[in-house]
C-alpha positions as a Markdown table, in Angstrom:
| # | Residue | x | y | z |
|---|---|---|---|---|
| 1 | Unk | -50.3 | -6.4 | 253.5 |
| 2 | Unk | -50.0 | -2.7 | 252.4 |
| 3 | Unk | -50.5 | 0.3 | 254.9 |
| 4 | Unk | -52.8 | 1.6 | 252.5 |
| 5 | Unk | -55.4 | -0.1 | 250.6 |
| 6 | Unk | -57.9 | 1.0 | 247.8 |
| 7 | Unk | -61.0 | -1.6 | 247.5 |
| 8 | Unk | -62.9 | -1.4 | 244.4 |
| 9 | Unk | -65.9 | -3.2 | 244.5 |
| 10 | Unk | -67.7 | -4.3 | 241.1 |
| 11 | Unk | -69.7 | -6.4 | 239.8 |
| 12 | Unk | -69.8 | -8.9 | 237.2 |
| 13 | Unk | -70.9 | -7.1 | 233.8 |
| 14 | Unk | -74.0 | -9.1 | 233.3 |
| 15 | Unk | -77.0 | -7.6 | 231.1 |
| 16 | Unk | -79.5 | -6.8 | 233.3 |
| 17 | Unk | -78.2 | -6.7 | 236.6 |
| 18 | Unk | -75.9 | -3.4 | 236.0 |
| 19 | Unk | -76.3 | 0.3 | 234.6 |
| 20 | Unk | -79.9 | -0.6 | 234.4 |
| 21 | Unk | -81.1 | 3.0 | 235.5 |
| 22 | Unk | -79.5 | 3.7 | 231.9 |
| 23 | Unk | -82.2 | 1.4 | 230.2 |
| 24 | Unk | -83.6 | 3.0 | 228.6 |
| 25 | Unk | -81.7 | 4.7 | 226.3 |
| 26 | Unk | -79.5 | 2.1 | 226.4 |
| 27 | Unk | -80.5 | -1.4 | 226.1 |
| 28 | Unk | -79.7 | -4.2 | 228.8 |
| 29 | Unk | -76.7 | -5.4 | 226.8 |
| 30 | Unk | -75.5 | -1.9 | 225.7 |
| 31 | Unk | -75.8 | -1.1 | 230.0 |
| 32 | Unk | -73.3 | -4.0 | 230.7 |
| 33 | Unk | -71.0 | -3.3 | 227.8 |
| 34 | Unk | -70.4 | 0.7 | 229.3 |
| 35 | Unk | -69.9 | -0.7 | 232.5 |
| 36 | Unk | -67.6 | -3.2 | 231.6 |
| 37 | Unk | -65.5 | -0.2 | 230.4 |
| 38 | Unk | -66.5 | 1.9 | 233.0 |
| 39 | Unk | -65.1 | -1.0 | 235.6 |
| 40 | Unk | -61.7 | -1.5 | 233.3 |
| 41 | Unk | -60.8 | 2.6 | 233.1 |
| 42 | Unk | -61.3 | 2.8 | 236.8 |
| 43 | Unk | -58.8 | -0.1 | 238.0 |
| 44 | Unk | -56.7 | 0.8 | 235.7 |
| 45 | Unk | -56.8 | 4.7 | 236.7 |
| 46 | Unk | -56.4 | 3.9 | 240.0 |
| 47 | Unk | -52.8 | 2.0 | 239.5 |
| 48 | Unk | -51.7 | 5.6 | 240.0 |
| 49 | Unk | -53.7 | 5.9 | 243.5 |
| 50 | Unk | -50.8 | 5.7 | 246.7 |
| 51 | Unk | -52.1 | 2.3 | 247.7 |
| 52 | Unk | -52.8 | -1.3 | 246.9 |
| 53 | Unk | -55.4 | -1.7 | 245.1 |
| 54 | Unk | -58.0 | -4.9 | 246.0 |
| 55 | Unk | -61.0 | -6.1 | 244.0 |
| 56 | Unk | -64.2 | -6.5 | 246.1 |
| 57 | Unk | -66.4 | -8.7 | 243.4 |
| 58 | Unk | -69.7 | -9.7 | 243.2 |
| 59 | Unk | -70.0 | -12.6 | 240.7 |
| 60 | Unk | -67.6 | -15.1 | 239.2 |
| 61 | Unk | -64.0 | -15.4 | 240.3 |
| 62 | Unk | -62.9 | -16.8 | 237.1 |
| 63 | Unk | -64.2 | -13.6 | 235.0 |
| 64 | Unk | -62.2 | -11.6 | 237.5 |
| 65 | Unk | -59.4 | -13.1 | 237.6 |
| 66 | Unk | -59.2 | -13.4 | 233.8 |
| 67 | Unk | -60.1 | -9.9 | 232.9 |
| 68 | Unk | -57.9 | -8.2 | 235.7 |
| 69 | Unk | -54.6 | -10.7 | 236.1 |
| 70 | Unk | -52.3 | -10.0 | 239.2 |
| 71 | Unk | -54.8 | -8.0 | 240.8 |
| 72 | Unk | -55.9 | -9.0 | 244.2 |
| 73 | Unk | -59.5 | -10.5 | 244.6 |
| 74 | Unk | -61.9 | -10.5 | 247.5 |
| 75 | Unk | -65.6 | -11.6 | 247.2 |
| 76 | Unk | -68.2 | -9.5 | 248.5 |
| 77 | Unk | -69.6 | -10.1 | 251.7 |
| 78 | Unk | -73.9 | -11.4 | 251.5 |
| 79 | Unk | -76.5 | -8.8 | 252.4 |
| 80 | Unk | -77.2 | -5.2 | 251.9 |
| 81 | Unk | -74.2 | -2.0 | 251.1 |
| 82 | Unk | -73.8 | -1.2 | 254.4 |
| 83 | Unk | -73.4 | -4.9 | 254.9 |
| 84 | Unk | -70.3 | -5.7 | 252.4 |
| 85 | Unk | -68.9 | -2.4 | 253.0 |
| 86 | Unk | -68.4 | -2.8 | 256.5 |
| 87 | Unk | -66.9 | -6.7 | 256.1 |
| 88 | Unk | -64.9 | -5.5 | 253.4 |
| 89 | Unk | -63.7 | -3.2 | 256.0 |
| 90 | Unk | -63.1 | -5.4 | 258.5 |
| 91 | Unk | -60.8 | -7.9 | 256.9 |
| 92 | Unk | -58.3 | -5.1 | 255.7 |
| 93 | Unk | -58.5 | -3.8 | 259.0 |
| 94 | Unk | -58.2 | -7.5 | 260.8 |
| 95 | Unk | -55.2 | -8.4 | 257.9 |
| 96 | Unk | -53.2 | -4.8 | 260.0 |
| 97 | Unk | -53.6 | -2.3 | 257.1 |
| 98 | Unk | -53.4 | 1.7 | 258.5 |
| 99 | Unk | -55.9 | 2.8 | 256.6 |
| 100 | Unk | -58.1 | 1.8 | 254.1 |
| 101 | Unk | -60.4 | 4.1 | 251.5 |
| 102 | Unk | -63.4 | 1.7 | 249.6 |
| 103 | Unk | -65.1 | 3.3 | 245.8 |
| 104 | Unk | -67.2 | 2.0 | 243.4 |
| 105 | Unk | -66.4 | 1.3 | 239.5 |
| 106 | Unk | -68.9 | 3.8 | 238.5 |
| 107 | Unk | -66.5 | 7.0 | 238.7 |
| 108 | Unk | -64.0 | 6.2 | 235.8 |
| 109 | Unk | -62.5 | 10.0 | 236.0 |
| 110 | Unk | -61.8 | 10.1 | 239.1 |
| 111 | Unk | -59.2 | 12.0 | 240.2 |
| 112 | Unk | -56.2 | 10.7 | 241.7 |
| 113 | Unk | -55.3 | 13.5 | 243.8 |
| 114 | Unk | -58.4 | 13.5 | 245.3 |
| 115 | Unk | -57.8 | 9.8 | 246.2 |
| 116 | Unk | -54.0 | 10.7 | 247.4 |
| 117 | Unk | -56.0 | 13.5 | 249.8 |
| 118 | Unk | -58.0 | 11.1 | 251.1 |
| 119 | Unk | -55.2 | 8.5 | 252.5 |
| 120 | Unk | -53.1 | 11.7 | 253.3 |
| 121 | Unk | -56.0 | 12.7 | 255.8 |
| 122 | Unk | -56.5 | 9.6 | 257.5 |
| 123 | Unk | -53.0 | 10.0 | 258.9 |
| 124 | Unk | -55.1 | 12.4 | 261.0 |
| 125 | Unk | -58.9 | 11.8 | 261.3 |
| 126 | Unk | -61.1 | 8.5 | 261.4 |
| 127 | Unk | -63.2 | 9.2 | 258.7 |
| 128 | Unk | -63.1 | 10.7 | 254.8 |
| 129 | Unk | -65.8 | 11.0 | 252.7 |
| 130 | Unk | -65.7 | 11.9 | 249.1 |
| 131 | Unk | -69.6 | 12.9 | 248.7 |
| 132 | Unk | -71.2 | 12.2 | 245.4 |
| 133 | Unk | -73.4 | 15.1 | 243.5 |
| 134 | Unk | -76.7 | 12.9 | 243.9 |
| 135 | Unk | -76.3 | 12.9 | 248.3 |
| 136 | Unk | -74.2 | 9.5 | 248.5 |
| 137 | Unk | -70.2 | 9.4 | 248.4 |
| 138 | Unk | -68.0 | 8.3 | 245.6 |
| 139 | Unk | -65.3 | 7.6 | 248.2 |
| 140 | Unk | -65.1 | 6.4 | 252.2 |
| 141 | Unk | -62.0 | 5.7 | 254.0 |
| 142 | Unk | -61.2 | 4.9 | 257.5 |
| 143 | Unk | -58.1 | 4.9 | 259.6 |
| 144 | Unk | -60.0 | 2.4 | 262.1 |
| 145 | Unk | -63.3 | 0.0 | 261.7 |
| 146 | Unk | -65.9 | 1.4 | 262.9 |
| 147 | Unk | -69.2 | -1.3 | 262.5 |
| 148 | Unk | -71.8 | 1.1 | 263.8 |
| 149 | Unk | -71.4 | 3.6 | 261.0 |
| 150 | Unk | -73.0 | 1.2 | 258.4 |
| 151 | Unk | -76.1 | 0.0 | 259.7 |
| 152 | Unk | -79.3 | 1.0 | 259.2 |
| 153 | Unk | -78.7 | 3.6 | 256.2 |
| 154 | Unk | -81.0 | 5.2 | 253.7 |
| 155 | Unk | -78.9 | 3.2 | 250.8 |
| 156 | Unk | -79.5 | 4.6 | 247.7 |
| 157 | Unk | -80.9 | 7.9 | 248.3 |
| 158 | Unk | -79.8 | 11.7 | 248.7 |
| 159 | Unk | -79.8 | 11.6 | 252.2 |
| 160 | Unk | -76.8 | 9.1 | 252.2 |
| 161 | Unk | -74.2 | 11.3 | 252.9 |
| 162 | Unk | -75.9 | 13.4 | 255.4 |
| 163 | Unk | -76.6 | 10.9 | 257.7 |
| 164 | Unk | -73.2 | 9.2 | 257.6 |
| 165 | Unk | -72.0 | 12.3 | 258.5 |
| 166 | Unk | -74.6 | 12.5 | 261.4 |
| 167 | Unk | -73.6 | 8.8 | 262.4 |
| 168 | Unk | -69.8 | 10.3 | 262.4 |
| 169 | Unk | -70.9 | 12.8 | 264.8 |
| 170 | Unk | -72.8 | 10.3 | 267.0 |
| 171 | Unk | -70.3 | 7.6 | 266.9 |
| 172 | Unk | -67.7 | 10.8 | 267.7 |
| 173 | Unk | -65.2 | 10.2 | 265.0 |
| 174 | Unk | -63.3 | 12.9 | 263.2 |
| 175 | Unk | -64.2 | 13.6 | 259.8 |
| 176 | Unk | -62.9 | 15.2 | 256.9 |
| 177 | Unk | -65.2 | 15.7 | 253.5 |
| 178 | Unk | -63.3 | 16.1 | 250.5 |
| 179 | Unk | -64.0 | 17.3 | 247.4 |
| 180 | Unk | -67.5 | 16.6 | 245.7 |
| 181 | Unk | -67.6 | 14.2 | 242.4 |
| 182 | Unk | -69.6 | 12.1 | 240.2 |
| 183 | Unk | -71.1 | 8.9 | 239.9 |
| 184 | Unk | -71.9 | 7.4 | 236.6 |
| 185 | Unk | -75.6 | 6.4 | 237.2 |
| 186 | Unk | -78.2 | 7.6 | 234.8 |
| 187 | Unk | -78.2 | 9.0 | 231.8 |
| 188 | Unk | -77.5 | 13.0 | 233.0 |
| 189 | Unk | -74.4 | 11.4 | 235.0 |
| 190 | Unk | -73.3 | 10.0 | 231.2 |
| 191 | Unk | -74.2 | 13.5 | 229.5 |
| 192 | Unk | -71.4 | 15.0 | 232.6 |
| 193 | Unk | -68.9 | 12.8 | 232.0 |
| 194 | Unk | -68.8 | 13.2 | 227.6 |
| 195 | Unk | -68.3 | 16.6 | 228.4 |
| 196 | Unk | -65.8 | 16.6 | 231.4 |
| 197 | Unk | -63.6 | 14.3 | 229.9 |
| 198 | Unk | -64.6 | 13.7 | 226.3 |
| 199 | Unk | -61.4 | 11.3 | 225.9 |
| 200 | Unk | -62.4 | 9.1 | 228.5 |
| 201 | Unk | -62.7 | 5.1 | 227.3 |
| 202 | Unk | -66.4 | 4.9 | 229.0 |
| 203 | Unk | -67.3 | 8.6 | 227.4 |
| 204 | Unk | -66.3 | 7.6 | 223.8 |
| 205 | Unk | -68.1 | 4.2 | 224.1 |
| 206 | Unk | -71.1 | 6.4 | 225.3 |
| 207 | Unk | -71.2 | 8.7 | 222.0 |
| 208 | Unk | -70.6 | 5.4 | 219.9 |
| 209 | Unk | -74.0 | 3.8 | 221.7 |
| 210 | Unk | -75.6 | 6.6 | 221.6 |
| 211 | Unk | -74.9 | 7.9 | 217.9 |
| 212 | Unk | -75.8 | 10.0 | 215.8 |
| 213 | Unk | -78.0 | 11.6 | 218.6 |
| 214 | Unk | -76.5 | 10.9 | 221.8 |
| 215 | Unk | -78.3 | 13.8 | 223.8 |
């Protein structure tokens, strides 16, 4: 086991049941097909990232273990985020990794150095949060497992991040935010990333969907 581990947790690319705040434009099977691309530029982005990098998946092993070969796989845990998060926690902790720093596969630009910052500060504090532009967080790490700071969470809304950081304060763990990105989750989010990085895999398959008009 690594020091230093860097889960990724994804989902199978199934029409439907992904991207579907992107539908419309997009339709169900144009959704899965950018995040299928989305979920390949990430992983392979992240072989650059100072750690190991784990799978957390939610869906078939076989399609996992086909599409990403050599890379370590661990399924998701039952129940809600703050649920799978927090096992997916525990067993790197319980398998003796130092630290250990969880995103999703929704933030195919994201940039290393801000993932290197994060494992570099958890030499130091308990807690680094990368907070997303829509009030969650495109990155957490922790230097220890701490159970409590995962339940009972307004998932999926703007007031993610602010109350993980009051949780921090509660639970008294030291806590470093880093630097504010973006995740890829409706169609503005899309618009962002064509015109932050235009050459990105997931932004060219976006213009090509979305031709002649895309926005």
């Amino acid at each position: 086991m690594a020091n230093h581990i860097l889960g990724i947790f994804a989902k199978q690319p199934v029409a439907g049941r992904v991207k579907t705040r992107l539908c419309p434009p997009l339709s169900p099977q144009q959704a899965a097909r950018l995040y299928c691309t989305c979920l390949q530029e990430t992983v392979a982005a992240m072989a650059k990232a100072p750690a190991e990098r784990v799978l957390f998946f939610a869906g078939e092993r076989t399609y996992f273990a086909e599409t990403f070969p050599g890379l370590r796989l661990i399924p998701q845990s039952d129940g809600d985020l703050g649920r799978r998060l927090d096992r997916a926690f525990a067993q790197l902790f319980e398998e003796g990794c130092q630290a250990a720093a969880l995103i999703g596969s929704d933030s195919p630009d994201l940039p290393i150095p801000l993932v290197a910052n994060a494992f570099a500060v958890l030499n130091k504090v308990d807690l680094a949060v990368a907070p997303a532009r829509d009030g969650g967080y495109v990155l957490i790490g922790q230097s220890n497992h701490s159970p409590e700071l995962f339940r009972d969470m307004p998932w999926s809304s703007a007031d993610l991040w602010p109350a993980t950081r009051q949780r921090a304060e509660q639970l008294s763990l030291s806590c470093r935010e880093l630097d504010t990105w973006e995740d890829l989750d409706d169609l503005a989010s899309l618009q962002h990333l064509c015109q932050r990085c235009p050459a990105s895999p997931t932004a060219q398959l976006a213009r090509q969907i979305l031709a002649p008009d895309p926005f």
